[in-house]
One Martini backbone bead per residue (centre of mass of N, CA, C, O) as a GRO file, in nm:
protein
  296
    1UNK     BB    1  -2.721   1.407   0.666
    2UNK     BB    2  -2.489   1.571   0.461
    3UNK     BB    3  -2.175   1.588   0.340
    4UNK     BB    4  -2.165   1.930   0.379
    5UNK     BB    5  -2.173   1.915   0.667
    6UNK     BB    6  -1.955   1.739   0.720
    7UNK     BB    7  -1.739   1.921   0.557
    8UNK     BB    8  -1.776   2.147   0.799
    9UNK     BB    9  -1.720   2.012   1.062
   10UNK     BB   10  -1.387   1.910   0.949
   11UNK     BB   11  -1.283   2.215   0.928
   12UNK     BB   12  -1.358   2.321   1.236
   13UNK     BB   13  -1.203   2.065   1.401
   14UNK     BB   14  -0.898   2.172   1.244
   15UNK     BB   15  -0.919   2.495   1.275
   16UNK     BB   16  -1.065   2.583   1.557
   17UNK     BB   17  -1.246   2.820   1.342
   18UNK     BB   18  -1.432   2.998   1.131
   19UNK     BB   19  -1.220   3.129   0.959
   20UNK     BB   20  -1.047   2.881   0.905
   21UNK     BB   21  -1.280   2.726   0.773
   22UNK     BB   22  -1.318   2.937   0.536
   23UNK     BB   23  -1.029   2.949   0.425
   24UNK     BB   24  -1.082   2.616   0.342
   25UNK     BB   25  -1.358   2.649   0.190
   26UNK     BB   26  -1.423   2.923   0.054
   27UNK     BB   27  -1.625   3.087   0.280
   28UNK     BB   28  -1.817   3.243   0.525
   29UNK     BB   29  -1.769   3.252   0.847
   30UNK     BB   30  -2.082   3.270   0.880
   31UNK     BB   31  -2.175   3.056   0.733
   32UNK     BB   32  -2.042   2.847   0.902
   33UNK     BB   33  -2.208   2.860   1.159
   34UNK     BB   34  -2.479   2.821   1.079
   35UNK     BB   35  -2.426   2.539   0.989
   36UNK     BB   36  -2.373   2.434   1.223
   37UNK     BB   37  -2.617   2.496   1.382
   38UNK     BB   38  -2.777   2.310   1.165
   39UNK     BB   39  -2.626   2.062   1.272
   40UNK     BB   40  -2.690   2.078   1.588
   41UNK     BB   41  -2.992   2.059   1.565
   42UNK     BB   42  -3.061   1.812   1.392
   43UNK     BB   43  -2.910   1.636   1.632
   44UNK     BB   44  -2.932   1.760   1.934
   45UNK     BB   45  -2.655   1.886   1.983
   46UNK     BB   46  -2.300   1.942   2.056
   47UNK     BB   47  -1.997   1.985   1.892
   48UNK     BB   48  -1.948   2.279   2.004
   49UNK     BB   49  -1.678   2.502   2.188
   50UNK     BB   50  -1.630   2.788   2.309
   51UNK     BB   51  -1.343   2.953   2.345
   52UNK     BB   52  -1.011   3.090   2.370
   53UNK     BB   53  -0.883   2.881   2.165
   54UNK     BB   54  -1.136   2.777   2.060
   55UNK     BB   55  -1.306   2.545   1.861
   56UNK     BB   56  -1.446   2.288   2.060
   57UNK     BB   57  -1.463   1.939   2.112
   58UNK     BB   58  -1.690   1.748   2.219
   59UNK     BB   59  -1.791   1.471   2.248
   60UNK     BB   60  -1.981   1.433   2.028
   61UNK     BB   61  -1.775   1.556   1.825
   62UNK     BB   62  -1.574   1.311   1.854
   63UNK     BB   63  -1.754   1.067   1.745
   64UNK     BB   64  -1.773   1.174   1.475
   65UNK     BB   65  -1.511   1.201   1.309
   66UNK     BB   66  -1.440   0.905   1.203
   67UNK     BB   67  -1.751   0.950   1.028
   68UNK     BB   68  -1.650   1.191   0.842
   69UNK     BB   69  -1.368   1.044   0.745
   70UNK     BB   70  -1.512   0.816   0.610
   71UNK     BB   71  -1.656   0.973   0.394
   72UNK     BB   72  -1.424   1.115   0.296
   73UNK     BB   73  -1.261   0.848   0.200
   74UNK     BB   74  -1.482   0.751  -0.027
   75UNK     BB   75  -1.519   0.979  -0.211
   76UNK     BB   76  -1.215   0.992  -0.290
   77UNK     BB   77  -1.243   0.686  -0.408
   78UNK     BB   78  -1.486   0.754  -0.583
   79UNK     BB   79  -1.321   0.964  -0.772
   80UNK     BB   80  -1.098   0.767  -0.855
   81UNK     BB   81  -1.246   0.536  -0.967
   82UNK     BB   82  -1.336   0.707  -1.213
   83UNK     BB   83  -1.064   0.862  -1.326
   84UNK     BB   84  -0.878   0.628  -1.346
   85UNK     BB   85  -0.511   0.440  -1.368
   86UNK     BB   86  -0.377   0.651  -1.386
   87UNK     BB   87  -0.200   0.912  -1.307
   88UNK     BB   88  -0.104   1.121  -1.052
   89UNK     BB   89  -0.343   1.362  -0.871
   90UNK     BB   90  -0.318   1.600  -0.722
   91UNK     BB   91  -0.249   1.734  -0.414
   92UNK     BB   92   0.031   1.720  -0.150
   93UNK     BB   93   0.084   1.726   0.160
   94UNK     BB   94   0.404   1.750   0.336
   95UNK     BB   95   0.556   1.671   0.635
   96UNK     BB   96   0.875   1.784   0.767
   97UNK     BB   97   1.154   1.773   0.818
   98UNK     BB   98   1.448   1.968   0.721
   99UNK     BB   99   1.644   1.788   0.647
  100UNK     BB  100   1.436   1.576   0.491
  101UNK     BB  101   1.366   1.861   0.317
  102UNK     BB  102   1.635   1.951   0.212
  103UNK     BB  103   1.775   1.666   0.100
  104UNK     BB  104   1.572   1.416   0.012
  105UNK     BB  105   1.269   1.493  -0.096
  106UNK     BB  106   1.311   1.672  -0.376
  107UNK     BB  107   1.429   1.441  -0.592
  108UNK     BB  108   1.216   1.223  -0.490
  109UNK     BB  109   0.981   1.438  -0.624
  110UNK     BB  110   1.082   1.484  -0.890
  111UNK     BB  111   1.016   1.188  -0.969
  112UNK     BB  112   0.776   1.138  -0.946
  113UNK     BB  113   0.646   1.413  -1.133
  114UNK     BB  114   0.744   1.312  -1.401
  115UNK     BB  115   0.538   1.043  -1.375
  116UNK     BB  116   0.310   1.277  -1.282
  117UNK     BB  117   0.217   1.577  -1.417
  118UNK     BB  118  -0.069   1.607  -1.193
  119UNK     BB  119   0.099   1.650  -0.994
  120UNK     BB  120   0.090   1.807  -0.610
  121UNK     BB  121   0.386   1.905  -0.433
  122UNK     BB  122   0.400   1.972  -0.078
  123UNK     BB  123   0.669   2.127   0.157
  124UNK     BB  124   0.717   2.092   0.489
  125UNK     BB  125   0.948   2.301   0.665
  126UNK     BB  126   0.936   2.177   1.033
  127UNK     BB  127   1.058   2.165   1.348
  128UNK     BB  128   0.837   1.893   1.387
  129UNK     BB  129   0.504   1.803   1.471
  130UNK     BB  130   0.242   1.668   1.296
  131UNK     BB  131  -0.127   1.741   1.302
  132UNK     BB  132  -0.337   1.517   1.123
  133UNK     BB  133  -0.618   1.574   1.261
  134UNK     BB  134  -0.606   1.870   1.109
  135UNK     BB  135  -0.470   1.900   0.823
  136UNK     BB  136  -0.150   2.005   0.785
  137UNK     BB  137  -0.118   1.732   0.637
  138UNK     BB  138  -0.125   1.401   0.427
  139UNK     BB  139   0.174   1.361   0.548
  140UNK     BB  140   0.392   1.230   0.767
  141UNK     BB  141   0.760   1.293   0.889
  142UNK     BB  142   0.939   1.108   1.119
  143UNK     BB  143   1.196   0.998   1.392
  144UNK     BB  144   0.936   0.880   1.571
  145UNK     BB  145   0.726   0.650   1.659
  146UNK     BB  146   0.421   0.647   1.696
  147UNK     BB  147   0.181   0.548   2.019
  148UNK     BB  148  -0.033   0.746   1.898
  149UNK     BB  149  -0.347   0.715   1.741
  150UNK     BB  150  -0.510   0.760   1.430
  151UNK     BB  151  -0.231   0.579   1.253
  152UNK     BB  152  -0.028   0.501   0.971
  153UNK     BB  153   0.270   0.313   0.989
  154UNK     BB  154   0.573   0.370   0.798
  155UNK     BB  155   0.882   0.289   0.680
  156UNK     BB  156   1.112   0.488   0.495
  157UNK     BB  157   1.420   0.517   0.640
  158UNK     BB  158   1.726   0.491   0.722
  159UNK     BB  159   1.990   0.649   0.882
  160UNK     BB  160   2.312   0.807   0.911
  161UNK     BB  161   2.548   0.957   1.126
  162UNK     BB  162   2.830   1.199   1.170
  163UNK     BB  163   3.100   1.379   1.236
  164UNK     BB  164   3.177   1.706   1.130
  165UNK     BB  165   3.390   1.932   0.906
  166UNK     BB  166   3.579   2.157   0.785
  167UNK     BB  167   3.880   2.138   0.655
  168UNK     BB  168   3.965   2.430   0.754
  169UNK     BB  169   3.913   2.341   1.072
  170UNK     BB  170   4.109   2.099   1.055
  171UNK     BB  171   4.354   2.298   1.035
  172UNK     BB  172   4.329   2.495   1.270
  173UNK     BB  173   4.313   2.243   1.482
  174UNK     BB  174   4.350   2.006   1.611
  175UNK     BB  175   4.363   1.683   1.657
  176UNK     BB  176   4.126   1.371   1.600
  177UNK     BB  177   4.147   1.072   1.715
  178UNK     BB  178   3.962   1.076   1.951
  179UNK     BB  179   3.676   1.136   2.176
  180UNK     BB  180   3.886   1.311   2.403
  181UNK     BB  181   3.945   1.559   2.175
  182UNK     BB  182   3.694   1.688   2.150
  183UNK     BB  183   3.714   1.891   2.444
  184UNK     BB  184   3.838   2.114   2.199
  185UNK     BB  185   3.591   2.162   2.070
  186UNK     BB  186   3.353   2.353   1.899
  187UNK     BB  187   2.993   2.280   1.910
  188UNK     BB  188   2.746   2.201   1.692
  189UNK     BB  189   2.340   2.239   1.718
  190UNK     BB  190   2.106   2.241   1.931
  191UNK     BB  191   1.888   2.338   2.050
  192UNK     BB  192   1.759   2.219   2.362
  193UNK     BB  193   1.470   2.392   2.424
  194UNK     BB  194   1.440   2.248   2.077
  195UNK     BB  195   1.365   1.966   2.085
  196UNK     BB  196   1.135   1.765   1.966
  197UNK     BB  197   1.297   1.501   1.952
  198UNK     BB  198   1.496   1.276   2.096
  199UNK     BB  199   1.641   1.171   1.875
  200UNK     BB  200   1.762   1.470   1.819
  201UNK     BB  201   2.004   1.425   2.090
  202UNK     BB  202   2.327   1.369   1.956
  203UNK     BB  203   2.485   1.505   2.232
  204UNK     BB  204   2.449   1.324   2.420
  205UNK     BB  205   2.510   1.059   2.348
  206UNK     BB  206   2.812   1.131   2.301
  207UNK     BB  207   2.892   1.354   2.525
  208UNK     BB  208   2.798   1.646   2.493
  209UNK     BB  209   2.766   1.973   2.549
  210UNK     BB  210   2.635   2.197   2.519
  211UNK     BB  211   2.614   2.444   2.255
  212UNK     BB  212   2.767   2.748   2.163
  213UNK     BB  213   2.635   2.640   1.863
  214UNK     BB  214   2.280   2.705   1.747
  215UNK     BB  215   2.004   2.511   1.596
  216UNK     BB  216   1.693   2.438   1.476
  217UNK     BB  217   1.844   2.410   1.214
  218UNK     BB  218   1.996   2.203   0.971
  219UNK     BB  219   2.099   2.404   0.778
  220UNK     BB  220   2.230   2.601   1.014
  221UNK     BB  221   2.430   2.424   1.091
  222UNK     BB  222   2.564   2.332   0.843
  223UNK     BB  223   2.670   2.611   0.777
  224UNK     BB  224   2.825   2.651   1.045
  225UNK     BB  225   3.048   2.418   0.914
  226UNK     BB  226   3.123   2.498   0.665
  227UNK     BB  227   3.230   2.765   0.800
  228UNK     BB  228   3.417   2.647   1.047
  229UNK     BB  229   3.283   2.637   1.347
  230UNK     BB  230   3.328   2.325   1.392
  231UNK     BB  231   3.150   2.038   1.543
  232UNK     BB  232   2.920   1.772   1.429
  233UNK     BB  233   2.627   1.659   1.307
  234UNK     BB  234   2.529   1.476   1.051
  235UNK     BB  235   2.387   1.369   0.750
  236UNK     BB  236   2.491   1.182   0.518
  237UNK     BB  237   2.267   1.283   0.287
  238UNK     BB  238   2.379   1.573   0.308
  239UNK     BB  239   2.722   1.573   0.233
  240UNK     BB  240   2.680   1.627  -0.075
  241UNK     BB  241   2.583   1.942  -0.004
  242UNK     BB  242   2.914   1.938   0.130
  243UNK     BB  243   3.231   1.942   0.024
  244UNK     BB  244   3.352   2.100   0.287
  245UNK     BB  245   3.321   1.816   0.448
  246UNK     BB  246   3.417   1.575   0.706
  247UNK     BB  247   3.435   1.307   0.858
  248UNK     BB  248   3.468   1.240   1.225
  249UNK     BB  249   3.541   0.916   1.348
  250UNK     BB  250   3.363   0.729   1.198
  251UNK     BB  251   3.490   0.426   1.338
  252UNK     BB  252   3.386   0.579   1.659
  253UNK     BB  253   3.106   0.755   1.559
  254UNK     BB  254   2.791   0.625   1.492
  255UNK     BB  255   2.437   0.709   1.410
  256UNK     BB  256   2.122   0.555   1.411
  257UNK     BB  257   1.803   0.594   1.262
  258UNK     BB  258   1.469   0.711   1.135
  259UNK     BB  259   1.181   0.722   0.932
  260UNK     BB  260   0.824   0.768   0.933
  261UNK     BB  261   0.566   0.726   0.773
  262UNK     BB  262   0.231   0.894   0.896
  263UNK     BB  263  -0.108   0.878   0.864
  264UNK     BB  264  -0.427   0.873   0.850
  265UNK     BB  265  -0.613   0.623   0.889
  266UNK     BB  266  -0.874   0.704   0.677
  267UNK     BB  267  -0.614   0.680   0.437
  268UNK     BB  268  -0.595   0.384   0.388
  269UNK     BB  269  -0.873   0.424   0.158
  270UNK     BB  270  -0.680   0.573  -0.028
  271UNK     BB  271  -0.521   0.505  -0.329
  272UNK     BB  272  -0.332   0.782  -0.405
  273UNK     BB  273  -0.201   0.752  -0.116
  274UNK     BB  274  -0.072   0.452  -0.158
  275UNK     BB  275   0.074   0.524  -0.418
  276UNK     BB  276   0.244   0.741  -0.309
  277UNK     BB  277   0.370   0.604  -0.092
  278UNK     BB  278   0.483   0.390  -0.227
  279UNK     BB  279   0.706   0.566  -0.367
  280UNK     BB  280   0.821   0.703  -0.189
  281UNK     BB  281   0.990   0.474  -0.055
  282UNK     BB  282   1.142   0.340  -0.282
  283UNK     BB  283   1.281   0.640  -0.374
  284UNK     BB  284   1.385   0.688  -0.048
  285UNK     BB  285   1.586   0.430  -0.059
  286UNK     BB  286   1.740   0.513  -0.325
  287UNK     BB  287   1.859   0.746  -0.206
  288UNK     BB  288   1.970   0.670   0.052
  289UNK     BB  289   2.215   0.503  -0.110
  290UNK     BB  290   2.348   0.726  -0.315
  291UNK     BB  291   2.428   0.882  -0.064
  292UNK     BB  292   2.590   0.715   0.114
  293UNK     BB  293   2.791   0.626  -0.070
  294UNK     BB  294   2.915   0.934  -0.129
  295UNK     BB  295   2.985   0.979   0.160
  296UNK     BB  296   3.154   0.685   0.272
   0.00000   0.00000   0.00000
């Protein structure tokens, strides 16, 4: 068995489809069954199955992942040892919530990539959990600590959330003074059935009923409080991003999260992603606090 074969097992393994695996691996699907099934000869086994789902892992092919993804991960930092202790380089994809991919992100990507010319970094801003499994991303920020799969995790950074509205919805709605007042006013937040993880059902806790408007994106309901429909929950690193809202209630109504950076357990022996995991917690710390600050 040689690295090639381990090389196209795992990208079958992830993309779940001969097609997905050729255009990750950019050979011809054709190409990638045959290595497969000259990998399944050479071993004996059957590595996978194949559904209406499509490549599915059989048993004997799910003992191998672990042992494919330990060769990669070793390959990559002979790689990384070789090229010396310089700036970072070549791509990195995350996988982020929306708020957290369009608030505080950016900038703090911008900076680590300033320190590192050689660097390429993708951000996927996606309302969901990221299946690291699969590569879907070389790490993914969730909400909520996960406590299931081959992964680790650190605390990327805590944050604070409160009730705002646009200064003009503020004038010419009732006066807001205390949380029994909140039931005069219309609501912006998630759609219900469409919350991908408990964290992030902050009009429950507050005790507010269904949103009579609502989106599954962190941005488009900034919009529609910009734009004076309603009272939300905010994101305080997101409000220096919009100048027209306040907070409401700031002293009586306060809700604190968590990020958390997310890695397969694998990637924790490639050196250039420890690096970059480092620059990353330390960068998105100071901002937000920088961004805290800005919100009062």
């Amino acid at each position: 068995m040689d690295w090639d074969d381990l090389r196209i097992f795992l990208a079958v393994a992830r993309a779940e489809s001969l097609s997905g695996a050729g255009k990750l691996l950019k050979i011809d699907p054709a190409t990638v069954g045959r290595r497969i099934a000259r990998l399944e000869e050479g071993l004996g086994v059957r590595l996978f199955q194949k559904s209406p789902q499509g490549y599915l892992l059989t048993d004997e092919g799910s003992r191998l992942i672990p042992h494919a993804e330990s060769a990669e991960a070793a390959l990559i930092s002979a790689t990384e040892a070789l090229s010396g202790p310089e700036g970072l380089s070549g791509q990195i994809r995350i996988g982020a919530p929306d708020g957290c991919a369009n608030y505080l992100l950016p900038q703090v990507i911008a900076r680590i990539c300033d320190e590192n010319r050689g660097l390429e970094v993708q951000i996927v801003a996606l309302p969901r959990v990221f299946n690291l499994s699969k590569r879907e991303a070389d790490m993914a920020i969730a909400v909520s600590r996960p406590e299931a799969g081959r992964l680790t995790v650190q605390k990327l950074t805590d944050y604070r959330l409160h009730l705002a509205a646009s200064r003009a919805y503020l004038d010419r709605h009732p006066p807001i003074l205390g949380p029994a007042d909140l039931r005069y006013h219309r609501f912006v937040g998630y759609i219900p059935d469409m919350i991908f993880d408990k964290e992030l059902d902050y009009l429950a806790e507050i005790g507010v009923t269904p949103p009579p408007l609502a989106s599954n994106s962190v941005s488009v309901q900034l919009n529609f409080l910009r734009h004076g429909a309603g009272v939300g929950v905010v994101h305080d690193f997101a409000l220096p991003a919009a100048p027209e809202l306040q907070r409401v209630l700031p002293d009586q109504i306060s809700l604190t999260r968590s990020f958390w950076l997310i890695r397969h357990e694998g990637d924790s022996r490639v050196a250039r992603l420890n690096r970059f995991a480092d620059l990353l917690i330390r960068q998105a710390r100071t901002e937000m606090a920088r961004l805290e600050t800005m919100a009062g």
